[in-house]
N, C-alpha and C positions, 0 to 999 in steps of 0.2 A: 735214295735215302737222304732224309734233312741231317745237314749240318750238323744241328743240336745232337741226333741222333749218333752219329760217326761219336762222336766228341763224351757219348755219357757214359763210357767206363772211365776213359779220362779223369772228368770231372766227380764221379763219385767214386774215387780212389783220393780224390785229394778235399782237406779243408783249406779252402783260400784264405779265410781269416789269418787261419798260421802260416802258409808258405805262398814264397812272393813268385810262384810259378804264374803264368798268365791263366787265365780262365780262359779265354779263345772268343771273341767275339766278332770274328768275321771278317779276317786283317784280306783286303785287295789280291789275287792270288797272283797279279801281276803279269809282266808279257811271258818272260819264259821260270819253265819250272824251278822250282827251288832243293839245293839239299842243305843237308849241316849234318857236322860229325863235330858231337859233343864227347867231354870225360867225364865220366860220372865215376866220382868215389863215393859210393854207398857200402855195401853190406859186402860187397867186394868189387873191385875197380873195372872198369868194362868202358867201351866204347858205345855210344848210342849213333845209330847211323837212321838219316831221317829222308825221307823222299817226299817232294811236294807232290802228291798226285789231287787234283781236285784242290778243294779247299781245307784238307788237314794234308798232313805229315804223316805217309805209312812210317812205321818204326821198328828195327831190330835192334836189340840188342847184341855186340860182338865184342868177345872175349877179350879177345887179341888184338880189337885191331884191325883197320884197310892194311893191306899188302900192297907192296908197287909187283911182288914178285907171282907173274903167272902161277908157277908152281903153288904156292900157298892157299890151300881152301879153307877159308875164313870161318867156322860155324857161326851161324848169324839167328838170333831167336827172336822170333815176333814179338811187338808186345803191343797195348793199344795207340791208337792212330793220336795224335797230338794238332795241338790247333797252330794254324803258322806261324801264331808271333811267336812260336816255342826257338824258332830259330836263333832270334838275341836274346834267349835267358841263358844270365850266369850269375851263378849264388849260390849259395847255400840252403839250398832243405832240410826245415828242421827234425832234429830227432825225434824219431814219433810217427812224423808224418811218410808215408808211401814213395820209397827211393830218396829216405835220409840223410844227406852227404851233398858234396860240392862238385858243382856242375861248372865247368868250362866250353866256350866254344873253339875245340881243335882245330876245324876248318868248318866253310861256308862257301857258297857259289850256284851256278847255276848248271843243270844237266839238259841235255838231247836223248830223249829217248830211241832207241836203236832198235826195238825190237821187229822182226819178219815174220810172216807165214813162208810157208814152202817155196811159194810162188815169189817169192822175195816184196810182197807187196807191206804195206807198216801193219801195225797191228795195235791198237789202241794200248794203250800203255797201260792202265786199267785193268786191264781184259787180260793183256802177258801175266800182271804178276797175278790173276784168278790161275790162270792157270799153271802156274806156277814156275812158269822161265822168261826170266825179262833181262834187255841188253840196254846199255845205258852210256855216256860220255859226262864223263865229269867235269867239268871247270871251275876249280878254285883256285886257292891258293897255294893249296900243298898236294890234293888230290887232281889228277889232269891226266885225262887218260878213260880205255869202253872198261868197265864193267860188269858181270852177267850175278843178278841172283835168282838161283838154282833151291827149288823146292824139294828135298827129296825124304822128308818125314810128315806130313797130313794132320798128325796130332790125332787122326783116330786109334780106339783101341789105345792100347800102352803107350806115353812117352807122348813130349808136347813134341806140337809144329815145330819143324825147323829147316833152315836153308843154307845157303853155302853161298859168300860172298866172295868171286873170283876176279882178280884181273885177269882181261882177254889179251893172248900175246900179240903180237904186230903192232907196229904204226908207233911212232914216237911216245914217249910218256916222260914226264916233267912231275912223277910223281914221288912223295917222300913216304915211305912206310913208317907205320904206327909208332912212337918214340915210346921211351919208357915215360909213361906217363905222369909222371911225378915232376920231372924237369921238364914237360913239354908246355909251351907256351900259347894264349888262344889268340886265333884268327884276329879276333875282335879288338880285347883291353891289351894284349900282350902279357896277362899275368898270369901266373901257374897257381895250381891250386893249390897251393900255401897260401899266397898270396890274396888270391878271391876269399879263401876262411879267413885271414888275420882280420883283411880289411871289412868281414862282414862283421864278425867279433866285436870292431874296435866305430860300430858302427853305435 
């Protein structure tokens, strides 16, 4: 499937005239893959967690929050694929427009896809999260550490698609769980979203 195509619920969700989200036109997908874990305060506050697969950003939305803690299974809800330069947007989306409210970026970096067949041979990254179990290594700055997201709702019939974002136990982790997001700081400017609204405001 073309680019344009991944990219056009995207794109006709948003007017770019009004909001300074990127339109996506085809940023280098670079050597290895990319994530970001944005804070979106919109209509209620949530984490956006983004995977470079290809040339967009698969995306879920999550509640709560990455966990460092095994135990915690994260509900994590699909929404449409985003174009890469989404990774450095932080600002403000104006009222009106499709997920309203101020965007930070929480953390940024690069992943290893992890995923196996039975046979323990790799299994196209792509292809895992079709079918709806993919294993993953994070490396950022506050996220470091395998990952697994877990499909276990289709979206057919009643109730939307959704998944379960778990840290996998074993092997060291250098990672910080989801802060309350109101005092949490981005990867990027270092500013909290107070901060990114004054300054768009006073813009």
């Amino acid at each position: 499937m073309a680019e344009r195509d991944r990219l056009r619920d995207y794109r006709g969700k948003r007017d770019f005239d009004r909001t300074g989200e990127p339109r996506g036109r085809g940023a280098p997908p670079g050597d290895r893959p990319r994530f970001v874990v944005q804070i979106h305060d919109a209509s209620t506050m949530h984490f956006d967690f983004r995977l470079q697969v290809g040339d967009v950003l698969k995306s879920w939305s999550i509640p709560k929050g990455p966990s460092a803690d095994p135990k915690d299974k994260r509900l994590a809800v699909p929404t449409e694929d985003h174009p890469l330069e989404y990774e450095e947007f932080e600002g403000v989306i104006p009222r009106g427009e499709y997920g309203g409210g101020t965007v930070i970026v929480w953390d940024h970096g690069t992943y290893e896809p992890l995923s196996h067949d039975r046979e323990g041979r790799p299994v196209d990254f792509a292809q895992s999260l079709e079918r709806g179990h993919a294993t993953f290594r994070l490396s950022g700055s506050k996220l470091r550490g395998a990952y697994a997201l877990t499909r276990f709702r289709d979206g057919r019939g009643d109730g939307e698609e959704a998944w379960l974002l778990v840290r996998r136990a074993g092997g060291p982790a250098r990672t910080q769980g989801a802060p309350d997001p109101r005092r949490a700081r981005s990867a990027m400017s270092g500013r909290t979203l107070a901060q990114v609204a004054s300054d768009a405001a006073g813009e």
